[in-house]
Backbone bond lengths (Angstrom), bond angles and torsions (degrees), N, CA, C in turn:
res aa  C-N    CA-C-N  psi(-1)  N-CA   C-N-CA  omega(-1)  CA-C   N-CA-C  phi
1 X - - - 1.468 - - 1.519 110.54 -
2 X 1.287 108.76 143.40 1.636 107.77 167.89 1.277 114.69 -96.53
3 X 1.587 146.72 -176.33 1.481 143.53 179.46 1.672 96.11 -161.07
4 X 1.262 86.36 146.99 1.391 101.94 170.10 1.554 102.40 -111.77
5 X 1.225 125.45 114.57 2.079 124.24 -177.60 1.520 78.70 -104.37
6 X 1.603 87.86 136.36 1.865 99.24 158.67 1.903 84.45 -135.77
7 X 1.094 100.49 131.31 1.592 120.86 170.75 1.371 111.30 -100.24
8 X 1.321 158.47 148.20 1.674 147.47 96.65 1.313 126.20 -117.60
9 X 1.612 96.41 167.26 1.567 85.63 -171.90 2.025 80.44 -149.00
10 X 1.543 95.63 176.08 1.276 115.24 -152.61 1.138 119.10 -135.88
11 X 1.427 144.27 71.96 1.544 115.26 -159.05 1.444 95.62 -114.78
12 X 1.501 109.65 148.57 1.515 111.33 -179.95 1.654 84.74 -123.23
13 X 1.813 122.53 154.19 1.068 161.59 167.04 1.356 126.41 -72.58
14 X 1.090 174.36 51.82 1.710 164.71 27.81 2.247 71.40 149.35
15 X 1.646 109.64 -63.02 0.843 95.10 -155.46 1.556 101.27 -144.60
16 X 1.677 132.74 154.18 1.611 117.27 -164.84 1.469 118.06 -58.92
17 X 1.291 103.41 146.33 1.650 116.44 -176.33 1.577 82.67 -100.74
18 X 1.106 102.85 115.72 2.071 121.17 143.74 1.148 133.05 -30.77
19 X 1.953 114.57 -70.12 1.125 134.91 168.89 1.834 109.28 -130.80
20 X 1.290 107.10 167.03 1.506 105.81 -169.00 1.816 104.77 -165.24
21 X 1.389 88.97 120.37 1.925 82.65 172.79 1.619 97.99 -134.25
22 X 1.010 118.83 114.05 1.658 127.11 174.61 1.928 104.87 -97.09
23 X 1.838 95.12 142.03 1.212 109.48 172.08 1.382 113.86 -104.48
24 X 1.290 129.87 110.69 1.847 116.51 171.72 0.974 114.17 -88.82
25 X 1.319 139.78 141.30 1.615 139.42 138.35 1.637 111.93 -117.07
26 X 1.929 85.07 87.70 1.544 92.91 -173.03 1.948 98.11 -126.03
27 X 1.817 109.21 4.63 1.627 110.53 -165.65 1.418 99.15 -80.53
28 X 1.606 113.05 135.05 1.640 95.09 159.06 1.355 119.84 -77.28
29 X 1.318 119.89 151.98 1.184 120.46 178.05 1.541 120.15 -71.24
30 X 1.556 102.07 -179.07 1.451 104.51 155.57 1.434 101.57 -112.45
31 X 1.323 101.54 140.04 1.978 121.23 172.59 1.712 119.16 -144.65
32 X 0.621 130.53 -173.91 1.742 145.02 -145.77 2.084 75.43 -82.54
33 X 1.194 120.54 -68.19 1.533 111.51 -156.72 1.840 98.07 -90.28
34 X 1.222 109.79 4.25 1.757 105.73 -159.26 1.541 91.25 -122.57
35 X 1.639 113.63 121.98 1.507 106.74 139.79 1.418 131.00 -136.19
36 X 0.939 140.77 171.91 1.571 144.68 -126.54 1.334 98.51 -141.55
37 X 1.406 109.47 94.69 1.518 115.83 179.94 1.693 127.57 -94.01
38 X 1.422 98.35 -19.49 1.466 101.73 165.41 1.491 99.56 -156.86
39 X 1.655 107.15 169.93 1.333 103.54 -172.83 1.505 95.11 -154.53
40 X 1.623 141.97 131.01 1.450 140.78 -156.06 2.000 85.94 -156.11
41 X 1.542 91.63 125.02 1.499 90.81 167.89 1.908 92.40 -136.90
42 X 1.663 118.93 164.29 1.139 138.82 155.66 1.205 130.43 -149.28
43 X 1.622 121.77 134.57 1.348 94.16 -152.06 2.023 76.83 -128.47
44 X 1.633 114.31 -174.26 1.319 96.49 177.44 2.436 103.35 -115.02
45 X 1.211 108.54 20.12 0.959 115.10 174.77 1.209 126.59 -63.80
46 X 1.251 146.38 124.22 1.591 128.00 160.20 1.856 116.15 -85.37
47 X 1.289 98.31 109.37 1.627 113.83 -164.81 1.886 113.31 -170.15
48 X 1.363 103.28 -174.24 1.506 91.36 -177.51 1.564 89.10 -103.00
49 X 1.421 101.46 179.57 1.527 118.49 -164.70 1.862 102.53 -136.15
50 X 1.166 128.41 127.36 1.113 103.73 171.63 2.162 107.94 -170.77
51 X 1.224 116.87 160.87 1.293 101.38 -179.50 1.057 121.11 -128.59
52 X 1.376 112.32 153.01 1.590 114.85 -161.19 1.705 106.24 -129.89
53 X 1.107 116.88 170.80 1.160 143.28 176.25 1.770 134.97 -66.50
54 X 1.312 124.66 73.68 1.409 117.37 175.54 1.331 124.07 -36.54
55 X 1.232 122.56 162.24 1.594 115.92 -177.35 1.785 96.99 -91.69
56 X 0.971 106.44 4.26 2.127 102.77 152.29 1.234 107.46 -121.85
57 X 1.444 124.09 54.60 1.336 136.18 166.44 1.535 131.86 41.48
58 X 1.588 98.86 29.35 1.779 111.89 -177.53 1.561 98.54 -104.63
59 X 1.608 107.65 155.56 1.461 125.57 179.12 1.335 114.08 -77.91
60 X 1.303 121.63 116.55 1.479 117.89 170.35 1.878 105.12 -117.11
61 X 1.150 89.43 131.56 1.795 101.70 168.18 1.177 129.26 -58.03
62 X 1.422 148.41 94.27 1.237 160.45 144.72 1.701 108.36 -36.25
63 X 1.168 108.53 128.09 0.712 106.74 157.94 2.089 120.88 -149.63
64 X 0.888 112.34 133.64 1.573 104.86 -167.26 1.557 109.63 -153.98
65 X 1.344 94.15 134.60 1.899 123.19 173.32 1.499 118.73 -117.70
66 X 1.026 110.40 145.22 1.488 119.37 170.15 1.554 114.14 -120.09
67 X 1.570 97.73 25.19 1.558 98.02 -178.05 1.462 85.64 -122.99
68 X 1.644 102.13 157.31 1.915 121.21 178.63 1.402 101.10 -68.62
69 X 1.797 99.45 142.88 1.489 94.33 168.66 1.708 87.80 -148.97
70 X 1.244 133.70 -174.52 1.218 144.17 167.33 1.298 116.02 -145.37
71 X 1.554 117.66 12.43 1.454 118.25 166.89 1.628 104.99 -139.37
72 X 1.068 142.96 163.21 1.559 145.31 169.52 1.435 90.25 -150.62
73 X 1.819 103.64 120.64 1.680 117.07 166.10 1.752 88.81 -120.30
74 X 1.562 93.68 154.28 1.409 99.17 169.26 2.339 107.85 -154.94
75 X 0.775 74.11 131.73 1.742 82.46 -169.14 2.300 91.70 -109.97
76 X 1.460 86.26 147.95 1.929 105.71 -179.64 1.616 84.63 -138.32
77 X 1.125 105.82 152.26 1.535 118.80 150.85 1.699 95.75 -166.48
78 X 1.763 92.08 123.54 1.749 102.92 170.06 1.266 104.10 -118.61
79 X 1.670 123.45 -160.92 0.827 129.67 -157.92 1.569 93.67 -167.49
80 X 1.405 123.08 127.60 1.526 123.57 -152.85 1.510 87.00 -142.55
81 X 0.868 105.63 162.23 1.671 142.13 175.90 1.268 104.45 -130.07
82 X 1.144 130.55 102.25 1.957 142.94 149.49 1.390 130.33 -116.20
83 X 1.458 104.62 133.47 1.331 114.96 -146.60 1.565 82.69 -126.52
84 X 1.499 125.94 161.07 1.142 135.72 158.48 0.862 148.36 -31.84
85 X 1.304 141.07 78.95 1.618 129.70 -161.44 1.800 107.21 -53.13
86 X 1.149 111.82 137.95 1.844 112.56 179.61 2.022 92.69 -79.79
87 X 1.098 121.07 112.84 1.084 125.27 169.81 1.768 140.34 -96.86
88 X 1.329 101.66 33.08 0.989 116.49 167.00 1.568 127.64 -48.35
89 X 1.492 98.35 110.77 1.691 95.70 170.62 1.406 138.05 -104.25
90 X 1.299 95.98 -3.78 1.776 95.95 173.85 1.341 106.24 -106.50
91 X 1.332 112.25 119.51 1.604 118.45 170.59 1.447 119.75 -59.81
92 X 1.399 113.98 -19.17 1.668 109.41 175.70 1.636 86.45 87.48
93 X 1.576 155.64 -41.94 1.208 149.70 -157.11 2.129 92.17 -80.86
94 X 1.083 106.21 173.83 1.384 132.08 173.65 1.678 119.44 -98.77
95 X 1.215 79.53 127.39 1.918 75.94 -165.86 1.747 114.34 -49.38
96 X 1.588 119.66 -8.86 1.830 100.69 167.13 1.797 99.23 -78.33
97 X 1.107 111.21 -16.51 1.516 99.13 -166.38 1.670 99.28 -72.58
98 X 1.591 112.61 -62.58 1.449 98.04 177.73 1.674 129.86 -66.83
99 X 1.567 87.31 1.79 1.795 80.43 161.64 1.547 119.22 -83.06
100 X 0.794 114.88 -5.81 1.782 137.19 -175.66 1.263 96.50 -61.50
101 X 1.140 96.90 -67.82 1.865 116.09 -154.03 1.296 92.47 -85.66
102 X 1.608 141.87 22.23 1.537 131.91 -169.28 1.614 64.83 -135.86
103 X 0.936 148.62 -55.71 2.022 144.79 -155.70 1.582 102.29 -94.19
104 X 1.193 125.33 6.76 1.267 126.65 -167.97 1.670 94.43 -84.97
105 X 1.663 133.44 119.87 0.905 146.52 -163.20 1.463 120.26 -73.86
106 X 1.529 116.52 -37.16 1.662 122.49 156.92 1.615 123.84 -62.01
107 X 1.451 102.87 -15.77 1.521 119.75 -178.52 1.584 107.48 -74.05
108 X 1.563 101.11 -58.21 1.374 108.89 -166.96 1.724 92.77 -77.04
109 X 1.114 141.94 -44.67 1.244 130.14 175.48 1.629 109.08 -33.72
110 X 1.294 109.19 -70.01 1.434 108.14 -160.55 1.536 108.66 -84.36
111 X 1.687 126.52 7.70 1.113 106.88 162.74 1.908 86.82 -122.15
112 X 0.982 138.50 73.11 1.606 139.16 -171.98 1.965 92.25 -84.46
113 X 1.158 116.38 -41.77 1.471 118.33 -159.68 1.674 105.53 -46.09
114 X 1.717 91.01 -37.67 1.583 107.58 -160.26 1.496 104.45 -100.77
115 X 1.301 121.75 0.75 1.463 131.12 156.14 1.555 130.86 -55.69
116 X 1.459 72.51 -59.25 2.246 94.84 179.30 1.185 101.86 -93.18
117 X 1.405 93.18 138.94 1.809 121.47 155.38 1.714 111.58 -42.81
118 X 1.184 102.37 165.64 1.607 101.71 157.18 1.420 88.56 -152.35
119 X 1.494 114.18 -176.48 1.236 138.72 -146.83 1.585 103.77 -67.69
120 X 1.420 120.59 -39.84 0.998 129.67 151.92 1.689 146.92 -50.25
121 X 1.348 118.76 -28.08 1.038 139.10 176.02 1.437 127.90 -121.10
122 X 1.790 113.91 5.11 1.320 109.33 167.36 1.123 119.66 -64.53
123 X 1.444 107.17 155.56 1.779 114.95 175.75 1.412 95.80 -157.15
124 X 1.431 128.31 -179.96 1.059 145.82 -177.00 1.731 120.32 -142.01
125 X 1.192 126.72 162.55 1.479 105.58 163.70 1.483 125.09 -67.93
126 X 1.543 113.77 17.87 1.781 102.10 -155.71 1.810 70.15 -104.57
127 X 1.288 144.68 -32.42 1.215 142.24 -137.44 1.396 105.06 -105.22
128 X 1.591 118.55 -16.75 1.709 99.86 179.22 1.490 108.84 -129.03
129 X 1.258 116.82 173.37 2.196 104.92 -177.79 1.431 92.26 -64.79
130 X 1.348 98.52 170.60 1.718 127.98 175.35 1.565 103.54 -77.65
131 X 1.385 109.77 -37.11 1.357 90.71 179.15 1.681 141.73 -80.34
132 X 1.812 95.70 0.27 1.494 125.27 156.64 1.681 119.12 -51.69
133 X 1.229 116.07 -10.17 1.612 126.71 -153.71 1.665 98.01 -108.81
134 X 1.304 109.29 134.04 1.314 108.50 -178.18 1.717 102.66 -72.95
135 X 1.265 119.85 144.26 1.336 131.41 170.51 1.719 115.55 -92.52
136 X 1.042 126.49 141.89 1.348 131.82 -143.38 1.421 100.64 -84.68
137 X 1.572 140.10 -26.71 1.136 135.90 161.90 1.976 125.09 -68.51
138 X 1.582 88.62 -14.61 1.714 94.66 -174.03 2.073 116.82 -91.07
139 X 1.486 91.20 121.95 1.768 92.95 165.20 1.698 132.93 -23.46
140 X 1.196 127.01 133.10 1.374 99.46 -174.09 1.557 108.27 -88.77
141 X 1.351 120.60 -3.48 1.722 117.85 157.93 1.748 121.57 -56.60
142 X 1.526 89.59 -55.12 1.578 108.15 174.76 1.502 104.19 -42.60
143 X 2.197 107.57 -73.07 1.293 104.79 -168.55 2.431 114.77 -41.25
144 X 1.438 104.28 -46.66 0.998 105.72 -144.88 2.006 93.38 -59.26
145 X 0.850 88.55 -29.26 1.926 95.83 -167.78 1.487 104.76 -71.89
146 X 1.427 125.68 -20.12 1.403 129.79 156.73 1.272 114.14 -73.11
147 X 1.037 135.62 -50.17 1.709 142.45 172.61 1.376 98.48 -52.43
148 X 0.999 136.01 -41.79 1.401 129.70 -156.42 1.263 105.26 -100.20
149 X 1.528 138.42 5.10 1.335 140.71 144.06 1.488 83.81 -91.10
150 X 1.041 157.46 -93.15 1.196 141.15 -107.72 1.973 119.76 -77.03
151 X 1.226 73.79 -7.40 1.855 82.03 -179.90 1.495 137.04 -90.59
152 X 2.117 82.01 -23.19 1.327 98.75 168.33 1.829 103.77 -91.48
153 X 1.023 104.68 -25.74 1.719 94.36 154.41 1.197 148.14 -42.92
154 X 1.457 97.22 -37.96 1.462 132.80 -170.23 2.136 103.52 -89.57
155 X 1.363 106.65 -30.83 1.395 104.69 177.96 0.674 118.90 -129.68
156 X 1.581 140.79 154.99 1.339 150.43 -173.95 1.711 107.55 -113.39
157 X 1.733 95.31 127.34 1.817 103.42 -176.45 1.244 106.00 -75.13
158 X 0.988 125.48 147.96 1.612 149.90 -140.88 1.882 137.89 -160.82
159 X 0.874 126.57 40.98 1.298 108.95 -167.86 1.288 145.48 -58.39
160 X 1.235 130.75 139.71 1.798 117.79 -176.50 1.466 102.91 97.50
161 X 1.826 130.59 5.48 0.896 89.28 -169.38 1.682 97.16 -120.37
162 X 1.279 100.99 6.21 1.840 94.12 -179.93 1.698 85.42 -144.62
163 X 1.660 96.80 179.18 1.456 117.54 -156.03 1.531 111.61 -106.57
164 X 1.758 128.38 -161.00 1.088 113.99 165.80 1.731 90.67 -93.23
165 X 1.087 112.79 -16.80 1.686 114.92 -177.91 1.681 103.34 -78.13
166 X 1.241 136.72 10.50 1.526 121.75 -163.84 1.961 91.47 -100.21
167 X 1.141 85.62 122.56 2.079 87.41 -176.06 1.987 94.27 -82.39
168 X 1.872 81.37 171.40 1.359 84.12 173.38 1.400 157.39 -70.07
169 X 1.450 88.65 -21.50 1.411 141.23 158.17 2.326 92.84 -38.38
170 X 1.288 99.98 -77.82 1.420 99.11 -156.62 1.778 98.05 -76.23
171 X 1.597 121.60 -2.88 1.693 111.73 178.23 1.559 83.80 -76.96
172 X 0.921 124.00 -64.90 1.859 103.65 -156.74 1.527 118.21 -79.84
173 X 2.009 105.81 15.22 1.063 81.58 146.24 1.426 140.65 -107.64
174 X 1.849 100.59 2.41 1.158 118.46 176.63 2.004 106.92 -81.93
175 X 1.302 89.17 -29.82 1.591 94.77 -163.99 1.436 125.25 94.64
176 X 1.078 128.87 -18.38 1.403 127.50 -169.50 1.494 108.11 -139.03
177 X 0.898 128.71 144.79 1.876 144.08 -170.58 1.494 101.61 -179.07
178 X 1.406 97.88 -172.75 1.305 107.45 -157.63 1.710 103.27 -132.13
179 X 1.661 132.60 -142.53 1.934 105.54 -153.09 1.791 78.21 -82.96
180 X 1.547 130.93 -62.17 1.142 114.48 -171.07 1.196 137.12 -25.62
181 X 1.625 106.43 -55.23 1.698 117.49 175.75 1.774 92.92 -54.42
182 X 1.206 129.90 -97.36 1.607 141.31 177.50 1.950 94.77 12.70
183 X 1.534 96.17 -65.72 1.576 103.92 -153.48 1.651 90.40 -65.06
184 X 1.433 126.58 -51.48 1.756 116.17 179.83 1.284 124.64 -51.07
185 X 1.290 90.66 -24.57 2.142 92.80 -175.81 1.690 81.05 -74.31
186 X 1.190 132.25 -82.42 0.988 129.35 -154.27 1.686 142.30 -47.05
187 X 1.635 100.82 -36.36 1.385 107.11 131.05 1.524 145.71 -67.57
188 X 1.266 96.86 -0.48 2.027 95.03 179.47 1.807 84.13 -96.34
189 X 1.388 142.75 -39.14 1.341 143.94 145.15 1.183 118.00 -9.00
190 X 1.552 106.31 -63.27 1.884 103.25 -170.32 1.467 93.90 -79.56
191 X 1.290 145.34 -79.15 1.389 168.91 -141.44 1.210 92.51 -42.55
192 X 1.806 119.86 -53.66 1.290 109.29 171.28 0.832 150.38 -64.10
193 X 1.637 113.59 -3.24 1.552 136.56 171.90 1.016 107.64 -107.77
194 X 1.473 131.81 14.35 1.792 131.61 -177.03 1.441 112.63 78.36
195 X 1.059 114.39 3.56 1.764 106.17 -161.75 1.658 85.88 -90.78
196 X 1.132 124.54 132.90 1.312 133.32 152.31 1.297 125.88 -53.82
197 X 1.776 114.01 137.87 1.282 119.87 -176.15 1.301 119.44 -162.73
198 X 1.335 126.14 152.46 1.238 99.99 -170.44 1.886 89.59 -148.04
199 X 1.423 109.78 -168.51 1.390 92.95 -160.43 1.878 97.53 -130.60
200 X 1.179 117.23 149.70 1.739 114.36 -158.86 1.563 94.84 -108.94
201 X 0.853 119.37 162.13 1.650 129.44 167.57 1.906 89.33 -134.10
202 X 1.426 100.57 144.59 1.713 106.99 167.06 1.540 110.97 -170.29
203 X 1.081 92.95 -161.42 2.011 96.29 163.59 1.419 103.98 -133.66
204 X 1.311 90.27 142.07 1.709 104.88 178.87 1.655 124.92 -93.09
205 X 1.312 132.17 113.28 1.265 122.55 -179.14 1.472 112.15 -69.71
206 X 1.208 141.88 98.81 1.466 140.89 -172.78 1.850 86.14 -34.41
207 X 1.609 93.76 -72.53 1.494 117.41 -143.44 1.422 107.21 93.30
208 X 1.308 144.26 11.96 1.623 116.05 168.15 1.911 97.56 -124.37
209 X 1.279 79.74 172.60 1.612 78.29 -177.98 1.377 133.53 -113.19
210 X 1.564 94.62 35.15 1.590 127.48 -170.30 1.548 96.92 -123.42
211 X 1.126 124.06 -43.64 1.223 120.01 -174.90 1.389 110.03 -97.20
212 X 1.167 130.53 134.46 1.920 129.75 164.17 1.147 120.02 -83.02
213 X 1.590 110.70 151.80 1.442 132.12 -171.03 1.680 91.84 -69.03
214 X 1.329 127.95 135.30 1.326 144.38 157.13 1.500 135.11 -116.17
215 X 1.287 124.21 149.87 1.507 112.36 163.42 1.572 116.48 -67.90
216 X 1.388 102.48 121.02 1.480 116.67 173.59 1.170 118.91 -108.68
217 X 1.481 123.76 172.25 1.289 138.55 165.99 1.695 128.24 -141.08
218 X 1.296 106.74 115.82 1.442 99.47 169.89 1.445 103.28 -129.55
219 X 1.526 114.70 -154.24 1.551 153.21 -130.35 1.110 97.60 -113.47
220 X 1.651 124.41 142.51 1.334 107.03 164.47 1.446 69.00 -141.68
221 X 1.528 119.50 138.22 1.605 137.18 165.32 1.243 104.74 -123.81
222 X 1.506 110.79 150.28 1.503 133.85 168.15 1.462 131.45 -102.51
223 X 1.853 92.98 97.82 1.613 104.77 -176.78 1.524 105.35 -60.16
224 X 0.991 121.83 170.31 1.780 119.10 152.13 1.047 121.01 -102.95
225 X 1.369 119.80 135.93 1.597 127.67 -169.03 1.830 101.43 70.85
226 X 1.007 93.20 10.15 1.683 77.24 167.84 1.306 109.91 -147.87
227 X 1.295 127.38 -0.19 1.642 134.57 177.20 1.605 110.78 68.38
228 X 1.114 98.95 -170.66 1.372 114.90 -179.34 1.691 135.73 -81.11
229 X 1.739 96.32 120.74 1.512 110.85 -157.35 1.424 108.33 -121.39
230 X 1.094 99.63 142.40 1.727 114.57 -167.53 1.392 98.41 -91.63
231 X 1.594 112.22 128.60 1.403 135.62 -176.75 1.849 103.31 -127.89
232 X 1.669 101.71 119.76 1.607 98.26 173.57 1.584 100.55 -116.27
233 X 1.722 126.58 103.87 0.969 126.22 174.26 1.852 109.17 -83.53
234 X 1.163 119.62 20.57 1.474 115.15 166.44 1.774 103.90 -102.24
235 X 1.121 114.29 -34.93 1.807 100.99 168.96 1.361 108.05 -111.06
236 X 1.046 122.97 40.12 1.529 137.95 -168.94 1.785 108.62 11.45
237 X 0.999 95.45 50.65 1.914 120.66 172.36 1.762 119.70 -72.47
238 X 1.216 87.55 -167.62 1.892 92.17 162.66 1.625 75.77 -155.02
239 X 1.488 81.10 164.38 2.091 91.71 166.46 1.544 110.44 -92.52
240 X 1.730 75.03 127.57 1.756 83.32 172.46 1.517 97.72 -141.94
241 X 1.199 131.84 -172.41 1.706 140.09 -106.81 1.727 83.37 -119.43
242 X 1.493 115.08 30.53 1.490 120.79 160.83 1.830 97.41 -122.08
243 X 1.009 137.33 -6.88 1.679 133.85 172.10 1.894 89.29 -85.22
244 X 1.353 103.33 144.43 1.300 106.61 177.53 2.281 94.85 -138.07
245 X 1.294 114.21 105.98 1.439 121.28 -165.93 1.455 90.00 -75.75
246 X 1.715 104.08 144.48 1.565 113.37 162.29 1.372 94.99 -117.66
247 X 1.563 146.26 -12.51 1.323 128.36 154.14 1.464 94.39 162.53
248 X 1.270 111.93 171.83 2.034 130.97 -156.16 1.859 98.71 -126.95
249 X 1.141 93.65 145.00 1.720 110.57 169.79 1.156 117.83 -157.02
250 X 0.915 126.50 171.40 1.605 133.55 163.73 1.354 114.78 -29.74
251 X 1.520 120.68 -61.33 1.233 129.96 -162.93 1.523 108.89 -155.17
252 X 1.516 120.66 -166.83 1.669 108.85 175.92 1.297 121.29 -63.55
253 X 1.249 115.54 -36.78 1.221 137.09 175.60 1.592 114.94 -30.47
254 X 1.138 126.87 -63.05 1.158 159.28 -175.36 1.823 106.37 -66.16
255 X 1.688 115.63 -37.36 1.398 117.21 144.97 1.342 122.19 -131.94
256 X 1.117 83.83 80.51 1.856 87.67 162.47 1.429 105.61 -97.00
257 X 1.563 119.49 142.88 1.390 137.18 -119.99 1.941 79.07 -119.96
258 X 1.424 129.77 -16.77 1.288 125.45 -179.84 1.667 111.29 -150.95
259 X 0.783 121.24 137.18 1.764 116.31 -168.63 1.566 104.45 -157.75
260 X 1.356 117.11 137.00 1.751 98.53 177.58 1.995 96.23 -169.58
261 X 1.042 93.49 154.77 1.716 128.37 -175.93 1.304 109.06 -104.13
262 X 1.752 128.67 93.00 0.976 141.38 167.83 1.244 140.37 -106.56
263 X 1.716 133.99 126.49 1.295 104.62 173.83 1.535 100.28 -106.13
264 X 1.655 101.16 135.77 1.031 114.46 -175.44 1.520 119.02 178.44
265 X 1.411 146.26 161.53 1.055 128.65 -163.00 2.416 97.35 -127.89
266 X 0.782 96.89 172.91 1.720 95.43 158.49 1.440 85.34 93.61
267 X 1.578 97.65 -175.81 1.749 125.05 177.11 1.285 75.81 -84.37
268 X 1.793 91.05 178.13 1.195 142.31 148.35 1.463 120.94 -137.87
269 X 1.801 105.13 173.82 1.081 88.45 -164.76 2.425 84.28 -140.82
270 X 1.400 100.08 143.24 1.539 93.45 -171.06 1.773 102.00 -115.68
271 X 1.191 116.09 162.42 1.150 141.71 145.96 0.903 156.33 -154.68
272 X 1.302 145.58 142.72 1.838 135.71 -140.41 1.377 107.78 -142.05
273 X 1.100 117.70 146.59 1.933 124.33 -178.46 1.522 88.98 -149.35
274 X 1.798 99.42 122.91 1.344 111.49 155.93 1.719 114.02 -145.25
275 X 2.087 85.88 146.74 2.045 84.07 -174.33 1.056 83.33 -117.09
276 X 1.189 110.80 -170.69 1.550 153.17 158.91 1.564 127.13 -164.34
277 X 1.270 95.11 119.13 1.046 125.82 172.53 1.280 140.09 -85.31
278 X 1.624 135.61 88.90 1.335 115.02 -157.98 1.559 107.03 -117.43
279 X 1.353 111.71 160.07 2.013 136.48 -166.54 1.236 109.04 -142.17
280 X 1.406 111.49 118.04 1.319 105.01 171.13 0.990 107.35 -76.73
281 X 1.767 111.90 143.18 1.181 154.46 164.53 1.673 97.24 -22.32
282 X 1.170 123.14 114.88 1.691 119.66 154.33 1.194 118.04 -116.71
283 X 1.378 118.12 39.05 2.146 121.10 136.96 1.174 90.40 -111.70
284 X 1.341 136.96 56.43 1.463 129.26 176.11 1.812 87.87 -111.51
């Protein structure tokens, strides 16, 4: 499928901002099923514009003025190419073998980020059911596709009622959050069993025309022998060639989709509009 993403967002000022440098992570990337055929941004600032480098090697938009403004609009529209993720979950290996390659010490070195918890995604065994816990005879493809119904079982979607700051720890104890909260419970889950995971920011193509395209977030876990597979325990899904990734981190933190350095005092006030548009592919 191809997509047309048009992103904007809107922020108005209570009172004048001085200076202003905003971070976006609103680009889709390029990845193994995703490519990025055009890319158009405008913003209404007078400043430089420019993009830089995440410390997991995704593009985020710079943007910065040293002139007063009391409003910042900014409009994206790309144009993506997504193709099917191959979703294979049984490795065909035996669950001591892929425990190998999950305890294998150069492994966890060079993926350590997606090992450890952070402040956001700790949990413990005292905090989730027993039957969340992988059992020592079960696949970790198998396990993950059971967890990922069971969590949205376990919580009820919700809006307004937790933050990008609400850890996982406090969603199950409220019970209800929204795709971020979903995706932290679920990584403080794997992390605690060693299984690597890390957390996706993207846009979601509903596909219906009742529901709107939104910024989402899911799961990306690491089968063995089969790499890394996108798990959405908020529509109890798998990723397929309607998730469109703008980039993975540890936690939200790592993509938050708007971020910025202001001097200025007062509220503000935000707003965001996103479509998607999808065409089938004709070199298909």
């Amino acid at each position: 499928m191809e997509y047309i993403v048009e992103y904007s967002t809107e922020n108005k000022y209570e009172n004048e901002v001085r200076k202003g440098h905003f971070e976006l992570m609103v680009k889709p990337c390029i990845s193994r099923y995703q490519t990025l055929r055009k890319i158009d941004f405008q913003h209404n600032l007078c400043g430089t514009a420019y993009y830089g480098k995440t410390r997991f090697n995704f593009e985020s938009l710079h943007i910065h003025t040293e002139n007063r403004f009391q409003q910042f609009r900014f409009q994206l529209q790309a144009k993506v190419e997504k193709s099917t993720p191959n979703f294979l979950l049984d490795s065909q290996q035996s669950p001591d073998t892929e425990k190998a390659i999950l305890e294998d010490k150069c492994f966890q070195i060079e993926q350590a980020p997606f090992y450890r918890n952070s402040n956001l995604t700790q949990l413990s065994n005292k905090h989730i059911p027993s039957s969340w816990l992988k059992k020592d005879h079960e696949k970790v493809g198998i396990y993950l596709s059971k967890l990922n119904q069971e969590i949205r079982q376990h919580l009820a979607y919700q809006t307004g009622v937790t933050t990008p700051h609400t850890t996982a720890q406090e969603v199950l104890q409220k019970g209800v959050g929204v795709c971020q909260d979903f995706s932290h419970v679920m990584l403080g889950v794997l992390r605690l069993q060693n299984i690597p995971a890390r957390y996706v920011s993207g846009y979601l193509n509903s596909n219906s025309e009742t529901i709107q395209a939104q910024l989402h977030a899911w799961v990306e876990v690491y089968i063995p022998f089969l790499g890394w597979k996108g798990f959405d325990p908020t529509n109890q899904l798998l990723e397929d060639e309607n998730y469109i990734k703008i980039a993975h981190g540890k936690d939200y933190s790592d993509c938050q989709p708007i971020k910025g350095i202001l001097q200025t005092n007062g509220t503000n006030e935000t707003q965001y509009h996103i479509k998607v548009t999808a065409y089938p592919n004709q070199e298909q």
